[in-house]
C-alpha positions in Angstrom: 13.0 -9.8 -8.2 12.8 -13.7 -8.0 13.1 -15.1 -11.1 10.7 -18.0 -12.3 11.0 -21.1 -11.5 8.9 -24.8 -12.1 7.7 -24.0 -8.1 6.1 -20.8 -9.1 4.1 -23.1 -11.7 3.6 -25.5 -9.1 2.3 -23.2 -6.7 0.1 -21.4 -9.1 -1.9 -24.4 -10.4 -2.6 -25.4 -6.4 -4.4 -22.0 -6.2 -6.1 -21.9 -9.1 -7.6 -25.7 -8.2 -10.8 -24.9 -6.5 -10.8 -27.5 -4.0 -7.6 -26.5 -2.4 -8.7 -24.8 0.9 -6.5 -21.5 0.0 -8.3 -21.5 -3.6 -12.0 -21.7 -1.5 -11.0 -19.6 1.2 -9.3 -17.1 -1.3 -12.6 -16.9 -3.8 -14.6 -16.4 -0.4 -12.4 -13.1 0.6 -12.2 -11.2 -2.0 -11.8 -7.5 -1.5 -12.6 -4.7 -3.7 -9.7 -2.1 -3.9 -8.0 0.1 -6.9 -4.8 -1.2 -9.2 -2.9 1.6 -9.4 -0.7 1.8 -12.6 2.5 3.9 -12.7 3.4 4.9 -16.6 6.2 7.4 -17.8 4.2 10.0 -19.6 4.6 9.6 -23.6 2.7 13.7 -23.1 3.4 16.7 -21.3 0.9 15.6 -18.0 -1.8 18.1 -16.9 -1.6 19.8 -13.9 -4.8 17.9 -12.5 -3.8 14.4 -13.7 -3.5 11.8 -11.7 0.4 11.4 -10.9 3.2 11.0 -8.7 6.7 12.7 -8.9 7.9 16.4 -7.4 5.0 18.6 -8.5 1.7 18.8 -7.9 -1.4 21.3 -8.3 -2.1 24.0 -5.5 -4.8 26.1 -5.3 -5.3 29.8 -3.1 -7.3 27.2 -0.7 -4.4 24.7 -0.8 -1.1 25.9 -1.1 2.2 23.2 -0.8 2.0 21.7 2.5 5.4 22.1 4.5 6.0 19.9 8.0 6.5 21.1 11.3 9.7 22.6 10.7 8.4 24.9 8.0 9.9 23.3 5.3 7.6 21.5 1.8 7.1 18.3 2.0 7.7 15.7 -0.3 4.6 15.2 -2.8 4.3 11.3 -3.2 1.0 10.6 -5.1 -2.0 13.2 -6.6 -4.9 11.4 -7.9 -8.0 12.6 -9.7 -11.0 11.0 -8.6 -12.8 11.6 -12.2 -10.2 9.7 -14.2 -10.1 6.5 -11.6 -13.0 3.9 -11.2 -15.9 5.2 -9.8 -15.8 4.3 -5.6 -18.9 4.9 -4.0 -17.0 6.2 -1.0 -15.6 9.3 -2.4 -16.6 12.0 -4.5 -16.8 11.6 -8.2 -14.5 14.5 -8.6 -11.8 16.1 -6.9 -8.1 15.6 -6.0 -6.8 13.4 -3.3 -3.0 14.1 -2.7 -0.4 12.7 -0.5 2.4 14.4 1.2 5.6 13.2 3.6 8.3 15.2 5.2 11.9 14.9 3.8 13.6 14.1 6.9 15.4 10.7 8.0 12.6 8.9 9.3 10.4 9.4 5.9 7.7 11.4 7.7 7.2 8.6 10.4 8.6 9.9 13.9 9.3 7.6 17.4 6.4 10.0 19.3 8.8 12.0 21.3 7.3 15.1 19.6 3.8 15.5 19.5 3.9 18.5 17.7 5.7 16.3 14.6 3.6 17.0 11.6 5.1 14.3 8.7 2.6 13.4 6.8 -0.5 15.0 5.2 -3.5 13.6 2.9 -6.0 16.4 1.6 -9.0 16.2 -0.8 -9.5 19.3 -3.3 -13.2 19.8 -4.4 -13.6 20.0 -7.8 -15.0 23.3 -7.9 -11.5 24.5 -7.0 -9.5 23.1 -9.8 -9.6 25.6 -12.7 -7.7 27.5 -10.5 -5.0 24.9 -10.0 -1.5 25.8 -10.9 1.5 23.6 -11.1 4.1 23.8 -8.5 7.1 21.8 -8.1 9.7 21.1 -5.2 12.6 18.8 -5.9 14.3 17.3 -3.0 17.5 15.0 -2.8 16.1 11.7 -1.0 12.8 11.9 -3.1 11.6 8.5 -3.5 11.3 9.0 -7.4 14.3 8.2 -9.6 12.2 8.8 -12.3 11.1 12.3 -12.4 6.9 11.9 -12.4 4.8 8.8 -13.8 1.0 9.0 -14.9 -1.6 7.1 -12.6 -3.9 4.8 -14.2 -6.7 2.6 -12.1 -8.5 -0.9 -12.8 -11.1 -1.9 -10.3 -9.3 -5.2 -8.5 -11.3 -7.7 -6.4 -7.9 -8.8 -4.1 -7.4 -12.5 -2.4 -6.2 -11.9 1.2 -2.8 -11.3 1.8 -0.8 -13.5 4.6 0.6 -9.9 6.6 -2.5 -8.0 6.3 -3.3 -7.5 10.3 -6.9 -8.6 10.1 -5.5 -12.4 7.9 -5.5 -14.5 10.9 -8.9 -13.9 12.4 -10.2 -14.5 9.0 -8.1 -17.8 8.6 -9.0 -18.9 11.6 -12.7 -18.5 10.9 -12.6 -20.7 7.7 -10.7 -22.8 9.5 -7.5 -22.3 7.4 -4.1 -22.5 10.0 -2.0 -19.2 10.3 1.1 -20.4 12.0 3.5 -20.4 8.6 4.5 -24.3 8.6 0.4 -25.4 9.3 -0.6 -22.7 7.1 1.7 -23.6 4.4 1.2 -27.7 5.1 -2.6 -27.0 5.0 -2.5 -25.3 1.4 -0.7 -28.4 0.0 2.4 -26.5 -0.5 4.8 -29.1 0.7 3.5 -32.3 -0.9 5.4 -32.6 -4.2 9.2 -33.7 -4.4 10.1 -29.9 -5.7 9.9 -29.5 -2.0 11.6 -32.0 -0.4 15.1 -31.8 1.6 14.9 -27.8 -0.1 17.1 -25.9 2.7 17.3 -21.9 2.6 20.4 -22.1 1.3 18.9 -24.2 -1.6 16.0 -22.2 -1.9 18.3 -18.5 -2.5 20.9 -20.5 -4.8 17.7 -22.2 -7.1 14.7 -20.0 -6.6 15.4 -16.6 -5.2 14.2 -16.6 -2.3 14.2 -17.6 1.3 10.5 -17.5 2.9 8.2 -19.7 1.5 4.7 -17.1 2.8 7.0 -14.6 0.3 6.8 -16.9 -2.6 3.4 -17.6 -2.0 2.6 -14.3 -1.9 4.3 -13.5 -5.4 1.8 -15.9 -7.0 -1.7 -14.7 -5.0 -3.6 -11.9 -6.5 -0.7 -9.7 -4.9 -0.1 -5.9 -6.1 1.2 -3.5 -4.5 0.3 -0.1 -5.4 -3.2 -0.2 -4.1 -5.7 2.7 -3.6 -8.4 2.4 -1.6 -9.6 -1.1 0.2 -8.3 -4.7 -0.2 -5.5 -6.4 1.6 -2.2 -4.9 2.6 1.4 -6.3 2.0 4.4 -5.1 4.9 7.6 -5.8 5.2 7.2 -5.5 8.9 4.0 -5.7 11.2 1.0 -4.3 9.9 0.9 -1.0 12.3 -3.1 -1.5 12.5 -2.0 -4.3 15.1 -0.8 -1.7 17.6 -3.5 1.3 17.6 -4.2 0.5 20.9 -0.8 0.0 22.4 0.4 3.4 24.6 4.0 2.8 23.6 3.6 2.7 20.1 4.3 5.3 17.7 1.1 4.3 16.2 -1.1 4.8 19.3 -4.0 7.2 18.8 -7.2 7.2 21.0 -9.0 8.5 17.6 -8.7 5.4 15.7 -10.0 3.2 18.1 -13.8 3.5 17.3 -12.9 3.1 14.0 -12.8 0.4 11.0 -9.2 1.1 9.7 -8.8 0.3 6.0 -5.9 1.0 3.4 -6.3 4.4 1.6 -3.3 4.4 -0.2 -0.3 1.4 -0.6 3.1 2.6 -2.3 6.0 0.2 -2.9 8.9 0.1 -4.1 9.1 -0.1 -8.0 11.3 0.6 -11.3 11.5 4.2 -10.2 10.3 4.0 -6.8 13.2 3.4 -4.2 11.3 3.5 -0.9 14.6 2.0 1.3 15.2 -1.6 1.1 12.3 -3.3 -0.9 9.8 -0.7 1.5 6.1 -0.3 1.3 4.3 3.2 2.2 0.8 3.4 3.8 -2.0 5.6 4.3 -5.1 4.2 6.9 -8.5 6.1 7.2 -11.3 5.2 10.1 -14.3 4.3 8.4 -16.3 7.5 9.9 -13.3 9.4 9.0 -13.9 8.5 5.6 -17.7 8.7 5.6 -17.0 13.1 6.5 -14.1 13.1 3.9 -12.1 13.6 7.1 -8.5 13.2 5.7 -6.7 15.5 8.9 -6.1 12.5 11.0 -4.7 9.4 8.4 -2.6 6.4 9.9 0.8 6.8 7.6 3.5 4.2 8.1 6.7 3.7 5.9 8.6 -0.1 6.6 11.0 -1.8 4.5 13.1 -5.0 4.4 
């Protein structure tokens, strides 16, 4: 975590100054997605709640999910839709719940194996709930150091992030540079003597970090556990970028008619170790979504 420093204030008062062109072009792209909130219970947690950790609610319809080996997958995230802002795109009920395999690749896999099933996102009607039971699997590389957290949600209108795939084409239309040094120079971030002569070296010794789009980033309207909508933060490429490339893992004629957006955004926390500093995402098409189609999500796991 980097700690504080007289840039952070620095960089925070050029954004919040209207007429800088990040601050105009930041309060133009706004978009709406969910703040998730991770909380240690205080409360024994119902079995519907909305919560991460290793157990999670089955019903007759929808037992524990297990990958294509047989064996149950990791539960990362169960959500219930009637205890999270209201999103006209889903059901005012229900639970959405997110699964991964426990293998070495964290549920992703290189496509040699089409058969590979590592990863699964299901909706459960409400009407199926008050038969829910509680049912818990415990595995040795969980993500979860701490054993389950309560969900909470606050609607959150998001400034665009620098890594989301879709940044640049935006940028560009406003007229706002996306090479870093043109992007950075064009936001003002240079022109003050905190700046000058400040090496990498410098910049890991005083402030903590090494790339400046990072720091900037840490002082945007950046979070990272996100549900539904906004911008997306990655340690690596944003995967969207190569649906439509035949040697990517990623490759998948279905998505290509399709509007991908985020469905679910899981870093690592205090009680989330997702590799180095990683970031877990789930992608639905836009008609996908419209059917309440979760079989076919985009799920991606990247870290530092």
């Amino acid at each position: 975590m980097r700690k504080a420093s007289r840039v952070d204030s620095l960089i925070r008062s050029k954004l919040e100054n209207i007429e800088s062109p990040f601050a105009e072009f930041a309060a133009a792209n706004l978009r709406r997605t969910t703040k998730l909130t991770f909380s240690p219970p205080t409360e024994p947690v119902a079995v519907t709640a909305s919560r991460t950790g290793n157990t999670a609610a089955v019903t007759p319809n929808h037992p524990w999910p297990v990958d294509s080996a047989g064996n149950p997958m990791q539960h990362l995230a169960q959500l219930n839709l009637a205890e999270l802002p209201a999103r006209e795109e889903l059901p005012a009920e229900g639970l959405l719940q997110f699964f991964v395999a426990v293998d070495d690749h964290m549920g992703t896999t290189n496509g040699a194996d089409p058969n590979y099933r590592g990863s699964v996102v299901r909706y459960i009607p409400a009407a199926e709930l008050e038969t829910a039971a509680a049912e818990t699997h415990d595995h040795p590389k969980s993500i979860f150091t701490i054993d389950q957290f309560r969900i909470t949600g606050t609607l959150y209108d998001q400034a665009p992030q620098y890594d989301d795939y879709q940044f640049s084409a935006v940028a560009e239309q406003a007229g706002i540079y996306t090479e870093e040094e043109d992007f950075l120079d064009s936001i003002g971030f240079y022109d003050d003597e905190d700046f000058e002569d400040l090496d990498e070296e410098d910049a890991l010794e005083e402030y903590g970090w090494l790339d400046p789009v990072d720091a900037l980033e840490d002082v945007t309207d950046h979070y990272a556990q996100l549900f539904l909508g906004g911008w997306t933060q990655h340690p690596q490429q944003d995967p969207r970028n190569y649906l439509h490339d035949e040697n990517s893992r990623y490759f998948n004629p279905h998505f290509h008619t399709q509007d991908m957006q985020l469905l679910l955004q899981l870093a690592s926390a205090t009680g989330i170790d997702i590799g180095h500093d990683g970031i877990l995402h789930f992608f639905i098409g836009d008609k996908d979504l419209a059917n309440l189609d979760f079989s076919t999500p985009l799920y991606s796991f990247s870290a530092h």
